[in-house]
C-alpha positions in Angstrom: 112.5 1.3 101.7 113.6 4.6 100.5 112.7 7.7 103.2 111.9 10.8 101.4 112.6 13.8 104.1 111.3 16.8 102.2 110.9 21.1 104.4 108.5 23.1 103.6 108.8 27.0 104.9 105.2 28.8 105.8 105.5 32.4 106.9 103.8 33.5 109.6 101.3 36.6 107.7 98.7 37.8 109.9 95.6 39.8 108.4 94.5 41.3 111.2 94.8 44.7 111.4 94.9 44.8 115.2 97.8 43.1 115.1 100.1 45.3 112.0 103.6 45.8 112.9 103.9 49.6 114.9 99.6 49.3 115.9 99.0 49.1 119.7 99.5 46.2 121.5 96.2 45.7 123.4 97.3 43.0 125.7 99.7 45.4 127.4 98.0 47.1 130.2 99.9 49.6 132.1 99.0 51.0 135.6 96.9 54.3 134.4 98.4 55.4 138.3 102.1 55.8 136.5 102.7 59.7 135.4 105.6 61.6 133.4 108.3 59.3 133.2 112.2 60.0 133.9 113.2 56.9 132.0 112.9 52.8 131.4 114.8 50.0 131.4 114.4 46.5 130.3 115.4 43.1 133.0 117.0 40.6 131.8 113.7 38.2 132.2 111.9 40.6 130.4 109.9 42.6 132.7 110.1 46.6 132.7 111.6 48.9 135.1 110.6 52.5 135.3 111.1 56.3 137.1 107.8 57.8 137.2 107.6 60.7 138.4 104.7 59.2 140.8 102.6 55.8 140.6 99.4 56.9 143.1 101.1 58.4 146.8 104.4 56.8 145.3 106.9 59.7 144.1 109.9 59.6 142.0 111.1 55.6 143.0 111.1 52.9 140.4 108.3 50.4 139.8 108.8 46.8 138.3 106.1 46.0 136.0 105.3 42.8 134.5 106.2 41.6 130.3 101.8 42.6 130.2 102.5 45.6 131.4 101.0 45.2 134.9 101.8 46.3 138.1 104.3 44.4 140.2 106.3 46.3 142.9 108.0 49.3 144.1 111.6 48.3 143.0 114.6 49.1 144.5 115.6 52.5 146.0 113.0 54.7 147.9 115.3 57.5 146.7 114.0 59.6 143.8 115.0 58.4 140.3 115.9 60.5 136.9 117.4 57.9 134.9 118.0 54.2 134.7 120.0 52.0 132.2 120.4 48.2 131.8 124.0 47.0 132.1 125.8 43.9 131.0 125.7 42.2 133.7 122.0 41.9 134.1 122.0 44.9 136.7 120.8 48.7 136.6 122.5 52.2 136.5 120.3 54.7 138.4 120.5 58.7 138.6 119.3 59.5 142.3 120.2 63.4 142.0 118.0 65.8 140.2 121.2 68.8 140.9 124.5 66.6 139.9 124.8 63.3 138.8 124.9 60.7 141.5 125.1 56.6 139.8 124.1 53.6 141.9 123.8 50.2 141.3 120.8 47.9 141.8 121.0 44.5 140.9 117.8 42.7 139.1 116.2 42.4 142.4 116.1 45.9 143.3 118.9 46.0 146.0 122.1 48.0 146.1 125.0 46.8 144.6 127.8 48.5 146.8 130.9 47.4 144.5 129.5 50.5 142.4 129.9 54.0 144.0 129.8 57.8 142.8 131.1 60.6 143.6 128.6 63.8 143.0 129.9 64.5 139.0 128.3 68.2 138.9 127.1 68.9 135.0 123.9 71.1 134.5 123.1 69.0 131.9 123.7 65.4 131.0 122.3 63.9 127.7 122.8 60.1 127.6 124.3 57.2 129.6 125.9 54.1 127.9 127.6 51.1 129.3 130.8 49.2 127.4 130.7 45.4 127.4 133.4 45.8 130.0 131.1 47.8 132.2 132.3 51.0 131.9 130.1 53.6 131.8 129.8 56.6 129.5 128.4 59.8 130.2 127.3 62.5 127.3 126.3 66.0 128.1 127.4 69.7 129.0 130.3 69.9 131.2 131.2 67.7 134.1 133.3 68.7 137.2 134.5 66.3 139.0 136.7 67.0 141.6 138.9 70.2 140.3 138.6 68.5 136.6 136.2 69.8 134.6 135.8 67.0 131.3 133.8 68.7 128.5 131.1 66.9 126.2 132.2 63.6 127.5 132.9 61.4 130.6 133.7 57.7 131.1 133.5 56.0 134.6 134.9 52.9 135.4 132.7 49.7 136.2 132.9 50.1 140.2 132.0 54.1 139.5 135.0 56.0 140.0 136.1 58.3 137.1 137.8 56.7 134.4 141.1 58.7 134.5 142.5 56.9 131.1 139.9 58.2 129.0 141.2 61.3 128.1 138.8 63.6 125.5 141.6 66.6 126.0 139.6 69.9 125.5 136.6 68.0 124.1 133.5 69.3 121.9 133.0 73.4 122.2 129.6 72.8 123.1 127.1 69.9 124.6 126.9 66.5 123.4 123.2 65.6 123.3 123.6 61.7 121.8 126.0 59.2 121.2 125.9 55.6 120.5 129.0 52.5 120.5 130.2 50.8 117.4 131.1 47.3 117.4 135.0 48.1 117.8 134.4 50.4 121.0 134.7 53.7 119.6 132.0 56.3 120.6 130.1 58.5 117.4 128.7 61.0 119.6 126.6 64.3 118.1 125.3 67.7 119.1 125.4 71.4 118.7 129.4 71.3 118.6 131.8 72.4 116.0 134.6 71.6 117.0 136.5 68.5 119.3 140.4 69.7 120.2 139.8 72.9 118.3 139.6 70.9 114.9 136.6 71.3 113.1 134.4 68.4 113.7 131.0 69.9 112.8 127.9 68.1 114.9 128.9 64.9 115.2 132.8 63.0 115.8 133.9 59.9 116.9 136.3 58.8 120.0 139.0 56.0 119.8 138.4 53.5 122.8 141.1 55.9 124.8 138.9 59.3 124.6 141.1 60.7 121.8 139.4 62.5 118.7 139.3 59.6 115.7 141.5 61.2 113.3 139.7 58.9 110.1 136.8 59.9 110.9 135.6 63.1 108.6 132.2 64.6 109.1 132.8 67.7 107.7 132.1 66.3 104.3 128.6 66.2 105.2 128.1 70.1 106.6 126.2 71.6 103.5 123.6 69.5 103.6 121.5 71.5 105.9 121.4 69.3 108.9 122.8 70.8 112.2 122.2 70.2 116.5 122.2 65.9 115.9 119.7 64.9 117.8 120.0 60.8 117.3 122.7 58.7 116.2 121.8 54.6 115.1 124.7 52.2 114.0 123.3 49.6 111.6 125.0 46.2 111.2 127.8 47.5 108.4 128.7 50.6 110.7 127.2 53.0 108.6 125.7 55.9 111.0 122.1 57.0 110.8 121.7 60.5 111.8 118.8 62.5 112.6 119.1 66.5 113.6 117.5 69.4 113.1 117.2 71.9 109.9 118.7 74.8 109.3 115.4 76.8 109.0 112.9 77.9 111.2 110.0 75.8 112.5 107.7 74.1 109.8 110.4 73.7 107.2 110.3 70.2 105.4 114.7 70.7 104.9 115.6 66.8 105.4 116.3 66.0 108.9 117.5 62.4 108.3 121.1 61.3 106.4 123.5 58.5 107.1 127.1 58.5 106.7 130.1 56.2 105.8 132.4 54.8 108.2 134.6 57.4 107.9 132.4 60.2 108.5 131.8 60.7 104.7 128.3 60.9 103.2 126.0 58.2 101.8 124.3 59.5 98.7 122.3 56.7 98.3 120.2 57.2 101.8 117.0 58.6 101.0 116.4 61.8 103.4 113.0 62.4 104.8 111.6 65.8 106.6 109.3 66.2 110.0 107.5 69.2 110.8 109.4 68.6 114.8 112.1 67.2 116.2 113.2 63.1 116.6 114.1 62.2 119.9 114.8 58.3 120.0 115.5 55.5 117.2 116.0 52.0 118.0 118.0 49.9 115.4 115.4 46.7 114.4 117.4 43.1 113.9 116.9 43.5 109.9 118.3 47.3 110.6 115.6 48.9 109.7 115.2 52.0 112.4 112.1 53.2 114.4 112.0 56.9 114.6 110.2 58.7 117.8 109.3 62.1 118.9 107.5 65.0 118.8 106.4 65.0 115.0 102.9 64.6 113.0 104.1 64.4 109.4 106.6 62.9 107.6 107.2 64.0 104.3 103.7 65.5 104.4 102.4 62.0 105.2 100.9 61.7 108.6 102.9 59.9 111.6 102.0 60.8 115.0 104.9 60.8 116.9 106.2 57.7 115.8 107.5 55.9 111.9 110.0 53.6 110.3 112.6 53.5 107.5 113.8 50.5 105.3 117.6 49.9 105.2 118.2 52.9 102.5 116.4 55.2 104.5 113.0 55.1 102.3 109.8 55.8 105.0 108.3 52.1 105.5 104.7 52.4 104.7 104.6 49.3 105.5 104.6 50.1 109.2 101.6 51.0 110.6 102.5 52.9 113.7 99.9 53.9 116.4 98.7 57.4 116.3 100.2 59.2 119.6 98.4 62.5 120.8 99.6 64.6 121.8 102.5 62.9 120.3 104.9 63.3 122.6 107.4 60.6 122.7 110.4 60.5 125.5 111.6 57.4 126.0 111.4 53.7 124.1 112.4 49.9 124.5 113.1 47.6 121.7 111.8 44.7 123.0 113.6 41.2 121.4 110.7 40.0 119.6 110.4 43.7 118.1 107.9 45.2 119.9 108.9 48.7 121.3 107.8 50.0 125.1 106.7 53.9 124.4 106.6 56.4 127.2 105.8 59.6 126.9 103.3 63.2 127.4 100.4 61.7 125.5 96.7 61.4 126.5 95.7 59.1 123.6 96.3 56.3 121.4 94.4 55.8 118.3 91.7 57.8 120.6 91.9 55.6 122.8 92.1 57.5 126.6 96.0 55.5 127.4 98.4 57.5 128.3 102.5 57.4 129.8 103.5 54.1 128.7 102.0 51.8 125.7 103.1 49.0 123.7 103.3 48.6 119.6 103.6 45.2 117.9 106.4 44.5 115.8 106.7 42.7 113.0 104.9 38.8 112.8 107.7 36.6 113.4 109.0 34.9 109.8 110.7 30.7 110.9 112.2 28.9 108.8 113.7 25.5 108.5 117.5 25.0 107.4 120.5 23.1 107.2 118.6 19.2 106.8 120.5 16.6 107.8 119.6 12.7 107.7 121.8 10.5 109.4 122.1 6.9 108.7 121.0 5.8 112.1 117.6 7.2 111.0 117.4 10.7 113.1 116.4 14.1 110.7 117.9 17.4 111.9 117.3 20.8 110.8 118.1 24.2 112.2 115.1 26.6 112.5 115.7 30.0 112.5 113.3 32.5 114.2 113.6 35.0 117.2 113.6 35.2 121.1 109.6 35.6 122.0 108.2 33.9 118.7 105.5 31.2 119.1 106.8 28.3 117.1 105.0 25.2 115.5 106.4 22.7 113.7 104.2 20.1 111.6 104.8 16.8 109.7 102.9 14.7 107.2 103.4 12.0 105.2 101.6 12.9 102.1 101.6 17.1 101.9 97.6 16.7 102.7 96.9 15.2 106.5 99.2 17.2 109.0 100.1 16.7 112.5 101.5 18.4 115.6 105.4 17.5 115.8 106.1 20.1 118.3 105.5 23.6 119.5 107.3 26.2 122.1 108.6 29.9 122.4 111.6 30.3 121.1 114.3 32.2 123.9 117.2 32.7 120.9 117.5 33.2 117.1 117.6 29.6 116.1 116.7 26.3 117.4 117.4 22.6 116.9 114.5 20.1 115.2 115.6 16.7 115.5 113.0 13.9 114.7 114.7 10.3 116.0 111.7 8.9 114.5 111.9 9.4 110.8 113.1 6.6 110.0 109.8 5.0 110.4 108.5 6.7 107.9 108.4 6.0 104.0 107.8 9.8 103.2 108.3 12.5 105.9 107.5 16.6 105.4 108.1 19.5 107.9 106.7 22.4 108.0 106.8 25.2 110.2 105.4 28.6 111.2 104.4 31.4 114.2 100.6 31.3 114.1 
């Protein structure tokens, strides 16, 4: 008897409103004792880290909250904290000094990890921290002293802390460094109010070889007429081209675009669309389908209103289709991308869609889309099929033998972007359908 093995793909489209990609995620309920925040950071199982600048008679420590948002623990040091980062390894880089910059290490249960020690690096003004695969650890800012060096625009420290010595920016940017992000090969696109790198004009943003030294293919002068200056983000998307935000060379109100992307090689992309704010962008985070979330301290975009927060599709067009939460006052500092694409906002705001939530708040991301691919049917009778979803997404998976009576095969939250459906059984059957989908 012949087995007929047939997939069908559902997509998961939710109606309700409630639950649009970018509206507020009501299930997350943070502590309403957390104020102004000095940064957050993601654990490996999920579960948020952040510096507060006090959580009830608690001042300036970290605090472990749960995936819902809910209080777990002081975490960690009792020292205070002005900055933390997730590493590679499933640990945390913390900033205990509010006067230089003094890195420890906690590992995901709060304690110190003494293999990683700092020197005080004095810089009155340090932008951004990232961490290498290998992790090393890069610092963006002003100028740092270290010892009788003084490194300008850029530092690198090695993964047990000490200063990198080999990473060598030469004379570095002429002035601070306020963003930077890490391509794929290891080089460093960092931007700011600069002009120059090495005294060679490298208007606002340049790029580092994986040695410290000025990327010589890299040419963003191209781009200087086009009325952007101080970058203020920089976002890689999946082909290396390099989403930029900055601001306009006008006064405050202007609607000059403050968004561009560029080649590669530094060159421009004429075929992003550029859109205006009437403030200034402080974060993006980079989506799986690269599509890039934009926060800050903004109400309109392109005249349309967007409270602090809104998205672009791939060729930079404003995503309507995102229905972001309105922020007031909206007052974004910091943000998580989440792996199912929800994003953690923290920030100066009172409100949420006038609702009295304020510091920390969650948005939904987009409904998770499975589907079913790759069928195989073996001769010994099994069925196997790759399904292809994301980390977090509820998954079911149906069958039926005549596209009208349906029945539970499976279900369970996926922790990756694919999984395995096997069905041993379907050989049992004359005619056998799958189907599946995140309710």
């Amino acid at each position: 008897m012949q087995l007929l093995l047939s997939l069908l793909l559902t997509l998961s489209v939710n109606s309700n409103a409630s639950s649009l990609p970018g509206s507020l995620d009501l299930g997350f309920q943070a502590p309403k004792l957390l104020t102004y925040l000095f940064g957050m950071a993601l654990r490996s199982d999920g579960k948020i880290v952040v510096c507060p600048q006090s959580y009830g008679d608690y001042y300036y420590g970290l605090v472990l909250l749960d995936t819902n948002g809910s209080f777990i623990s002081r975490f960690g040091t009792n020292w205070p904290v002005y900055g933390i980062i997730a590493t590679p390894d499933a640990k945390f880089i913390a900033n205990i000094s509010a006067e230089t910059i003094k890195l420890i290490k906690l590992t995901a249960a709060g304690t110190r990890d003494t293999s990683f020690n700092t020197s005080p690096i004095a810089n009155n003004r340090y932008t951004f921290t990232l961490v290498q695969s290998d992790g090393k650890v890069l610092l963006g800012g002003d100028n740092f002293v270290f010892g009788t060096n003084v490194y300008n625009g850029v530092i690198r420290l090695n993964a047990d802390g000490s200063v990198d010595t080999a990473y060598n920016p030469e004379l570095g940017p002429n002035d601070e460094v306020s963003c930077g992000a890490l391509q794929a090969d290891g080089k460093l696109v960092f931007g700011g109010d600069f002009t120059s790198v090495n005294e060679i004009v490298t208007p606002y943003i340049a790029r580092f070889n994986q040695d410290g030294s000025l990327d010589g293919t890299f040419h963003p002068e191209l781009f200087t007429p086009r009325s952007l200056a101080h970058i203020t983000t920089i976002s890689i998307q999946s082909d290396q081209r390099i989403v930029i935000t900055g601001s306009p060379r006008c006064v405050s109100q202007c609607f000059y675009p403050c968004t561009a992307r560029l080649n590669s090689d530094g060159s421009w992309d004429g075929s992003f669309v550029q859109l205006s704010v009437d403030g200034y962008i402080k974060r993006s985070l980079v989506q799986q389908n690269d599509k890039i979330i934009f926060l800050g301290g903004f109400a309109l975009v392109n005249t349309n209103p967007a409270a602090g927060i809104f998205r672009i599709n791939t060729d930079g067009s404003h995503d309507g289709g995102y229905k972001a939460a309105a922020v007031h006052p909206n007052s974004i500092e910091y943000s998580l991308l989440q792996t199912n694409g929800q994003v953690i906002v923290g920030g100066m705001f009172t409100s949420v869609d006038k609702r009295p939530l304020s510091t920390l708040v969650r948005l939904n991301g987009d409904a998770p889309q499975v589907t079913l691919s790759n069928p195989t049917y073996s001769q010994h009778g099994g069925f196997y099929a790759k399904i292809q979803t994301h980390p977090g997404a509820s998954v079911t998976v149906q069958t039926s033998s005549n596209l009208s009576t349906w029945s539970q095969f499976t279900s369970f939250t996926s922790t990756n972007w694919s999984a395995d459906l096997i069905d041993s059984n379907a050989s049992l059957y004359d005619k056998r359908f799958y189907r599946v989908f995140a309710p």
